[in-house]
N, C-alpha and C positions, 0 to 999 in steps of 0.2 A: 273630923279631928282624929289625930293619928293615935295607936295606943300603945303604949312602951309595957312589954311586959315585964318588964325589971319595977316596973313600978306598980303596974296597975292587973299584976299577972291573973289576981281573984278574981276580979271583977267583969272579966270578957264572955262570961258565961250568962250576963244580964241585957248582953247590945242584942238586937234583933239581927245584924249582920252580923255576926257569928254566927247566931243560932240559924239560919238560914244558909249558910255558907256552903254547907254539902247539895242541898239543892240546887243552889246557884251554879254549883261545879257542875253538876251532871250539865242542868241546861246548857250550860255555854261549850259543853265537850260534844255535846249533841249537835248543835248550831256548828259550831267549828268545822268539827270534821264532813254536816252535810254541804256547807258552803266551801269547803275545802275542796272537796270533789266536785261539786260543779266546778269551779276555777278550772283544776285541773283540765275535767272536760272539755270546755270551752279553749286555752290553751292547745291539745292533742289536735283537736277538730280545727282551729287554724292553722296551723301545723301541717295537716296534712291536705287544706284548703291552698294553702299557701304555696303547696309544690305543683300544682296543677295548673293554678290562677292568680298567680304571685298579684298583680294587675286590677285583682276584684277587690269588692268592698269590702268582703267578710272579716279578711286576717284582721284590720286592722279594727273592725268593728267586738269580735271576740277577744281579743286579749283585750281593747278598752273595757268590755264587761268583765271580762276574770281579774282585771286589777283592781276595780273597783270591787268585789268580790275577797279578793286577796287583802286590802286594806279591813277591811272588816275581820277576815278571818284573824290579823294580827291584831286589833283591838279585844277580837274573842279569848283569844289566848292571852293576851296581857294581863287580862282583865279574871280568868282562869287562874295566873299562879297567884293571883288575893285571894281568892276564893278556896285554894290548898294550902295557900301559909295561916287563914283562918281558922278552915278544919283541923290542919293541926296547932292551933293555939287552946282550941275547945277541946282537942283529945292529944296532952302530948303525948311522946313515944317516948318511953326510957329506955336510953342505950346502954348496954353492956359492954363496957369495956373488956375484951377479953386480949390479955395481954400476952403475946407470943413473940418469939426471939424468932425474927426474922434472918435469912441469910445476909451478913452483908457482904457489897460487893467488894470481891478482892481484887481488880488491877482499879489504875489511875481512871483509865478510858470509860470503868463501868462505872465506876463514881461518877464518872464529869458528868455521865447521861443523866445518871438518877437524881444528880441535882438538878439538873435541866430539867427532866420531867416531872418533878418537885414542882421549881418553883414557875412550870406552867401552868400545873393544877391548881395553885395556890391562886396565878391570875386570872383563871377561869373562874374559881370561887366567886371571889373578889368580884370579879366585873356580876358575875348572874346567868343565869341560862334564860331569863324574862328579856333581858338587854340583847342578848346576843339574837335571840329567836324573832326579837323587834328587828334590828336592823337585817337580818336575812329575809323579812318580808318585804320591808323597807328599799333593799336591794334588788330583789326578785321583781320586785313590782314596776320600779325603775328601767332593768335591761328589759322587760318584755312591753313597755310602752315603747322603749328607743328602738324596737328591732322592726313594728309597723309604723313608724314616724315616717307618715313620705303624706305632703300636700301636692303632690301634682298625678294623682291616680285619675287616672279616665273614669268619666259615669259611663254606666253598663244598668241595663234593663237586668233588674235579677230572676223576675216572674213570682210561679207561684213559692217560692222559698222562702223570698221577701214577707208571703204575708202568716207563715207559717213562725219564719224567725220572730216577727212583730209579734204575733200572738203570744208565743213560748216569753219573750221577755217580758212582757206587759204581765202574763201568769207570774213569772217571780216575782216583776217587781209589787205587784199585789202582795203578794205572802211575806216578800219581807216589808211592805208596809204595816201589815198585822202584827210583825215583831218590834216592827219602829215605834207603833202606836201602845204596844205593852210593855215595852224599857220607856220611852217618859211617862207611862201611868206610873210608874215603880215609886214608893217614898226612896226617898231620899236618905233616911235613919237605915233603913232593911237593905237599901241594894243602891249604893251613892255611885258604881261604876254605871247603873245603868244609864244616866242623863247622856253622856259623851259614849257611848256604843248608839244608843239612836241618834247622835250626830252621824257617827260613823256609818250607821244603815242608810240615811239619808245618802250620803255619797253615792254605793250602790242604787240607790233607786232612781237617781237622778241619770246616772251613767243606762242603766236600764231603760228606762221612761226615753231619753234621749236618743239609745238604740233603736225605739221603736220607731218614732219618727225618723228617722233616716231611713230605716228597711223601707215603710209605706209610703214616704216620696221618693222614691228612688225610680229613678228613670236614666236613657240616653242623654236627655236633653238636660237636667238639672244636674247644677255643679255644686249649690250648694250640701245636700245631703252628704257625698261623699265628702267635704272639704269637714264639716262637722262630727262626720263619723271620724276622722282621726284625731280632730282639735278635741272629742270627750275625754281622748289620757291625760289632757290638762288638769283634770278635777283631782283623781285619783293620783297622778304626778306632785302636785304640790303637797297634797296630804302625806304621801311617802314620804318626798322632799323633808316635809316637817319631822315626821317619826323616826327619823334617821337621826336628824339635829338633838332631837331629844336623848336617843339611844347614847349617841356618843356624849352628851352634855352628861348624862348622868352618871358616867365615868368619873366625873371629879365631885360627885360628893359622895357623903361618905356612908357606907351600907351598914346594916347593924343586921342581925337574924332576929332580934327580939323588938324590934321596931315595924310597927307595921308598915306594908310598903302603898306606896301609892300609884295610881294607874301611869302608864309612861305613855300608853297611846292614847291621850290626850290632843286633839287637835285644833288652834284657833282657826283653819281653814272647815273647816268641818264645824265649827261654831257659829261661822256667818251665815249656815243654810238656814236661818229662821225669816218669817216676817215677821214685825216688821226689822230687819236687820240692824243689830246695835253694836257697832264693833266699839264704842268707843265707852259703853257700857262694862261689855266680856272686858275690855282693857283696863279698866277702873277696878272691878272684880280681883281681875289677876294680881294686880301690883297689892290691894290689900291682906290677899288671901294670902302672898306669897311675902312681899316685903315689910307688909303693914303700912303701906303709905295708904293714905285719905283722901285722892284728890278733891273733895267735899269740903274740907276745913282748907284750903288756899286761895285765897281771896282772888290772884289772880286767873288762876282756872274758872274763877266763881264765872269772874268778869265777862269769860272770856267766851263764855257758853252763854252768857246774857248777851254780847253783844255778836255774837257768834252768824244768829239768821239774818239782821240788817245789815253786817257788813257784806255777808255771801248775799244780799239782794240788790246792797248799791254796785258790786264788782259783777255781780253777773248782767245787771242793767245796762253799768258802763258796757263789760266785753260785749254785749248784743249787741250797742247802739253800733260801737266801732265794726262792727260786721258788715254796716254801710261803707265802710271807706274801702275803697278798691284800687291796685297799684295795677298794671296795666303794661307788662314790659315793652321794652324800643323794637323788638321785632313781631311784636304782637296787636290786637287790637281784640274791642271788649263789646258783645253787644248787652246792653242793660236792659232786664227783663223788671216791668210795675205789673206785680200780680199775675206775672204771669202773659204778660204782651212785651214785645221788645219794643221799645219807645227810641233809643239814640243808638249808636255806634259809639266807642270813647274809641277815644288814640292813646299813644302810649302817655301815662305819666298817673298820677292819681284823682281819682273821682271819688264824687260822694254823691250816695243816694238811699235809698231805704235798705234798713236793717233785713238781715236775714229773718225768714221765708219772704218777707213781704219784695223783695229788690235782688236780683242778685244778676252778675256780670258771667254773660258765656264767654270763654278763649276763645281766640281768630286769628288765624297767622296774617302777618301782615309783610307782603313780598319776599316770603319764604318761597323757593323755587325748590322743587320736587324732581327727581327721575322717577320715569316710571317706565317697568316692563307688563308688554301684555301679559306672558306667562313668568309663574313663579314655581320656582322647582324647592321640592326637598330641604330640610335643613338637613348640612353634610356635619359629619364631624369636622371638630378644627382642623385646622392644617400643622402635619409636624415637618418641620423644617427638615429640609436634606441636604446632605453634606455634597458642600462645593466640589469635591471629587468622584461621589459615586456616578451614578447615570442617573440619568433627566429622570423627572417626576412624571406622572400618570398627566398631572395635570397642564404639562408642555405637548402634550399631542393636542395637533390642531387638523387632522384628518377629517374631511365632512361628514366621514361615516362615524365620528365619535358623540357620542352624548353632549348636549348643550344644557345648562340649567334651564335659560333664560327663553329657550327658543319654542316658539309655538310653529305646531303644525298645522297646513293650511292643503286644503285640495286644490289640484289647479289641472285645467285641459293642456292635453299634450295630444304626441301622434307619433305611434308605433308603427310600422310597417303600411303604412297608408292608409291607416285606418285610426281613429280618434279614441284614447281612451284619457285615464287619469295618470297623474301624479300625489306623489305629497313630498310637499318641501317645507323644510324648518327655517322658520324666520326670526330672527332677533331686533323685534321693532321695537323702539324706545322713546316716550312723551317727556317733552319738559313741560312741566305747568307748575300753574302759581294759584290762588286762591284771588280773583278780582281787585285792585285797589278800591272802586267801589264802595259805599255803604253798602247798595244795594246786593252786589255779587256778594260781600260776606252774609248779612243776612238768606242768599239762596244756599248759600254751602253753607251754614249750619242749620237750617231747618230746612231744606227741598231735598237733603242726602244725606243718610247716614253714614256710609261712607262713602268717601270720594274717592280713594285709589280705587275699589270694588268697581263703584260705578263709573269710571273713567277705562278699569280691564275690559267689563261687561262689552261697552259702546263701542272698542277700539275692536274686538272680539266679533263684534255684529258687522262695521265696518269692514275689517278685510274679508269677511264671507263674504258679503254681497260685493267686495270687491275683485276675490280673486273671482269669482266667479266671471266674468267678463277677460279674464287674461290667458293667456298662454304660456308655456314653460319658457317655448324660442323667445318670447315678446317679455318677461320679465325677465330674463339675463340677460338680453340684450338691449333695445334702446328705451322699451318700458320704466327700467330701472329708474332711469334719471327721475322723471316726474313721480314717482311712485311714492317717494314721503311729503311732498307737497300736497296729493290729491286726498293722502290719506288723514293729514292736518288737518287739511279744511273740512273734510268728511266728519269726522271724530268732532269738530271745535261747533260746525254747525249741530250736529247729534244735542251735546251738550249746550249751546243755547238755547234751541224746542222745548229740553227738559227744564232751564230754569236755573243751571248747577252753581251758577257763580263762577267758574273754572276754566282758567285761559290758557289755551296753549300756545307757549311760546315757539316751541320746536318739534316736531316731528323726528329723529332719527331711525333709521335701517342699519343698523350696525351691521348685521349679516344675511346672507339666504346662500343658505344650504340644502342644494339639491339633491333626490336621492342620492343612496349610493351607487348603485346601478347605471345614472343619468351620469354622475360626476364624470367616468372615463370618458364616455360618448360625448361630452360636453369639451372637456381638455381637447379631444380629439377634431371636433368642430372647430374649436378655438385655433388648432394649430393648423386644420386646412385655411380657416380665412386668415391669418397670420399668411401664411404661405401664398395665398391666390393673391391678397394686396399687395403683398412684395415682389410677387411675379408681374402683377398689372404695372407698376411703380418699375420695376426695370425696364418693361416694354413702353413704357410711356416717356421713359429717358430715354432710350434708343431711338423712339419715333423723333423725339424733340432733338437730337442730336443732330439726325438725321436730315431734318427740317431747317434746323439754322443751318449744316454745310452746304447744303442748297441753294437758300436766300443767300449765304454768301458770295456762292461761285455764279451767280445770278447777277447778283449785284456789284461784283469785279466784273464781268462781261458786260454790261450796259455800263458801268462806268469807262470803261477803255474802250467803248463803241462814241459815247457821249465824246471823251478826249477828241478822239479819231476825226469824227464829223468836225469838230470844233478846229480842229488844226488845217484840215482841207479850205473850209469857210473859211477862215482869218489866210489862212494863204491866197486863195480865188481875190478876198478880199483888196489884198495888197498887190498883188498882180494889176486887181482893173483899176487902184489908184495908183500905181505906176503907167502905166499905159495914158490915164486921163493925165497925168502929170507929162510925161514924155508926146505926148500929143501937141499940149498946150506949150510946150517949150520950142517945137519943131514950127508951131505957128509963129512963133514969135522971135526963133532964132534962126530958122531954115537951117540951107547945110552946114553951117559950122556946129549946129545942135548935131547930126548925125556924126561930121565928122570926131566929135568928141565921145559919144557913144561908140564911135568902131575902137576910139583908142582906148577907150576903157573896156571896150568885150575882148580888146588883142589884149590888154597889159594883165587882163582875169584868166585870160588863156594861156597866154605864156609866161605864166608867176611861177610853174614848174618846172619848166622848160629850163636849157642848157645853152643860152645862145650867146653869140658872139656878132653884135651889130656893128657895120663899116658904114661908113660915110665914104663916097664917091669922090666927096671933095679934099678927100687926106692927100693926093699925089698931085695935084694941080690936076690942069688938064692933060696935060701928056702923057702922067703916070696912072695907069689904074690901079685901083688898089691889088695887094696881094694875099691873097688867103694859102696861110702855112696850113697844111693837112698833115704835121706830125703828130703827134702824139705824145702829150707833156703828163707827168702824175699831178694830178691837183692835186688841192687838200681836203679834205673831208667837208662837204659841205659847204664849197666857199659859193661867198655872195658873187650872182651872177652879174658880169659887166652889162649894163646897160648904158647905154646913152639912145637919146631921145632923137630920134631923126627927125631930118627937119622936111619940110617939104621939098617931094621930087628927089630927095635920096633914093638910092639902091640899098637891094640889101645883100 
């Protein structure tokens, strides 16, 4: 109960908090400022952890203790100006007005200040140096949780530091258990601040206690320690969070100097640190203590808290049962575990079967198709776009001697100057695979491997060693290549059946093979002599054939006009002996009038170019012979020669 001394000014000399009040101040200034300086401490020394090993566990592990630390000191001091507005309640001070004629100020400019810095002092009154000194802790404590705020810190082995830190925190948090255990022994008449400051220790100690577990597991391999070492600003963040709300909330009501004040760093986050935790209890408290409400006397609260644990046991019953029913999406499938054995496969759509622990459904991709690269490079930074006008990006060089993400290197036999040694070439070989339609291949890929891309790299990995080992550099750039992702499919697909994996591969691809850099010109240069020898072969082999058909031709026009030749002799011979057998047979059968007909036919063949001029003996009678004119007439060109047909025993 609060005491006005307008009213009850006598009578404060009888409360045990009063009369106590200067004791209490010493303690709590003692407490303050030793715990004040630890903070700090702890603060400087991440600080200067921080610039060395921004990455380690500490920064973030020391300022979660110095906030926690720092929320306390700000309960201390709250809880401190009661403890001097009490003292002087029990001894006041009578002021002496001593009244002196001040300068006033003589321009406009010096006035306008002095009212300005009037009436700031007037709102600094007004609000409190308790208000103002809460939200500076409130604040404080807030930027130095935000500035170690990172969940994605690497675990690191810390050694012996580790069990030295654990020690040292585990000794505070002991000591101020001791303080936490003598603020709730305190009545509550003599020292009413002390209940809510051993809340407030509690914060600390738990941040502390908390520390130490994280320093003692703390290894390479465990992530949760560090993930918890930064999630402890949460405890000491909300509490601030609150003493802030409070700070500024008490802004609006109204302050008196003769009314006693009441604690600000009050925290209901800091109230739920008890067992067995009653938030609903402190809430009932509060609303009395502060509004006067009863939620005691309203029937429906009555009710509500009567039927409160059956309803939360039929709703928690129902949510469990429903924890059997399982939806199963369309690209997915479900294997269903009874106690812990897998019993069916589901397909997509919804099932039911035993409630959670006793039943529960593993994911199973179901003809999800995967790429897959043997090697995995780096995560790069994103890509920043470049302007369509400057010059090409790093990432358009496609030279062999450039860096490949994707590409693994592989040793393979070559041969230098006649003699046998190594290579290494970078290959970009790439698996399509899918997870078995199968029951049975989904249940091998979820329980015969933990991971499948891992143990698909691994096999493909073992693969082309023992494959290139059998190859050559000349024999894998050249006709090698072709079969080379077919052998290496089936190599890989068999691997993964032996083992059991579920895991089918669809395709095998070789995206690239990138020979040394050293090899690459000597290879261009290869490349460009057989380029050159087949095209050399390729023009001498048209030349030959060129060569070969003019031949066959003029071969074959000379036995064709040999072939005519014969053939025109024989058909001639031919006709000849059936004219002869013909003229034979005519002379049998005609005698001489047959010859004489052939002479007149071999004369009128003979002289068909001839120029002649035939007489008949019988033109003059017989007295007159004939007479042949031997002048000399101009014919005409070409005229038809006179014949007549002599008859027998003419002249000519």
């Amino acid at each position: 109960m609060q005491v006005d001394l307008d009213v009850d000014g006598t009578q404060v000399a009888g409360l045990p908090r009063f009369q106590q009040a200067v004791f209490h101040g010493r303690r709590l200034r003692r407490f303050a400022i030793g715990l004040g300086a630890l903070a700090a401490s702890g603060a400087v020394l991440a600080f200067f952890v921080g610039l060395f090993a921004a990455q380690s566990l500490w920064p973030a592990l020391l300022v979660n203790q110095s906030a926690g630390l720092l929320v306390l000191v700000a309960g201390l001091q709250s809880a401190w100006w009661i403890t001097q507005w009490r003292a002087g309640a029990m001894n006041p001070v009578v002021q002496e007005i001593v009244a002196a004629e001040a300068d006033a100020p003589v321009g406009w400019y010096e006035r306008q200040l002095d009212r300005i810095s009037q009436r700031w002092l007037n709102m600094l009154v007004q609000i409190g140096a308790p208000t103002l000194w809460l939200g500076g802790w409130a604040l404080l404590t807030l930027f130095s949780i935000e500035q170690v705020w990172n969940l994605t810190l690497p675990p690191t082995a810390l050694g012996v530091s580790a069990s030295v830190g654990a020690a040292l925190s585990l000794l505070l948090a002991f000591g101020l258990l001791v303080l936490e255990r003598q603020l709730a022994q305190e009545n509550l008449a003599q020292w009413p601040e002390a209940g809510p400051l051993a809340q407030l220790t509690r914060v600390a100690i738990i941040c502390l206690v908390l520390s130490a577990l994280c320093l003692l597991f703390a290894s390479e391999t465990s992530v949760w320690p560090v993930r918890l070492a930064v999630l402890i600003g949460l405890l000491p963040g909300l509490v601030a969070v609150e003493l802030l709300l409070r700070a500024v909330l008490s802004l609006f009501s109204p302050r008196r100097e003769q009314l006693e004040p009441t604690l600000l760093a009050r925290s209901f986050v800091a109230d739920m640190l008890r067992w067995p935790p009653q938030p609903l209890l402190a809430l009932q408290h509060e609303l009395h203590n502060r509004f006067g409400i009863d939620l005691r006397q309203i029937w429906a609260f009555t009710y509500m808290r009567r039927a409160f644990l059956p309803v939360l046991a039929v709703v928690s019953i129902v949510g469990w049962s429903l924890t059997g029913i399982h939806e199963v999406p369309l690209q997915g499938r479900g294997i269903y575990e009874r106690f812990g054995k897998p019993v069916e496969v589901f397909g997509p759509g919804l099932h039911a079967g035993l409630p959670w622990p006793l039943g529960r459904v593993l994911s199973v991709e179901n003809g999800v198709v995967h790429e897959l690269a043997t090697s995995v490079g780096e995560a790069t930074a994103p890509t920043v776009a470049e302007p369509a006008e400057g010059p090409a990006p790093a990432i358009a060089n496609r030279l062999w001697d450039a860096s490949h993400v994707n590409d693994k290197s592989q040793v393979i036999a070559s041969s230098r100057a006649d003699k046998q040694s190594f290579q290494i070439v970078n290959m970009d070989v790439r698996f399509v695979y899918r997870i078995g339609l199968k029951d049975q291949a989904a249940m091998a890929a979820t329980y015969n491997s933990a991971d499948v891309p891992t143990l698909i790299r691994s096999t493909a990995s073992r693969i082309l060693v023992h494959d290139f080992a059998s190859r050559t550099l000349d024999g894998l750039l050249g006709e090698d290549r072709v079969g080379l992702a077919e052998e290496i499919g089936r190599a890989v697909q068999a691997d993964l059946q032996k083992l059991d994996s579920g895991v089918e591969i669809l395709a095998t691809v070789v995206e690239a093979i990138h020979p040394p850099a050293g090899a690459a010109n000597a290879y261009h240069g290869v490349q460009a002599a057989q380029i050159g020898a087949q095209a050399l072969i390729s023009r001498e082999r048209g030349a030959a054939a060129e060569a070969t058909n003019q031949a066959q031709l003029q071969a074959s026009i000379a036995r064709d006009q040999a072939t005519a030749s014969a053939r025109e002799i024989n058909a001639t011979a031919q006709a000849a002996d059936l004219r002869f057998s013909a003229e034979q047979k005519a002379y049998a059968s005609a005698g001489q009038a047959f010859v004489l007909e052939q002479y007149f036919s071999q004369l009128s063949q003979g002289l068909a170019s001839a120029r002649l001029l035939v007489l008949d003996h019988r033109l003059g009678g017989s007295s007159n012979a004939p007479t042949i004119d031997l002048r000399t007439f101009t014919l005409p060109a070409d005229p038809a020669p006179a014949r007549k047909t002599a008859q027998p025993g003419a002249a000519n």
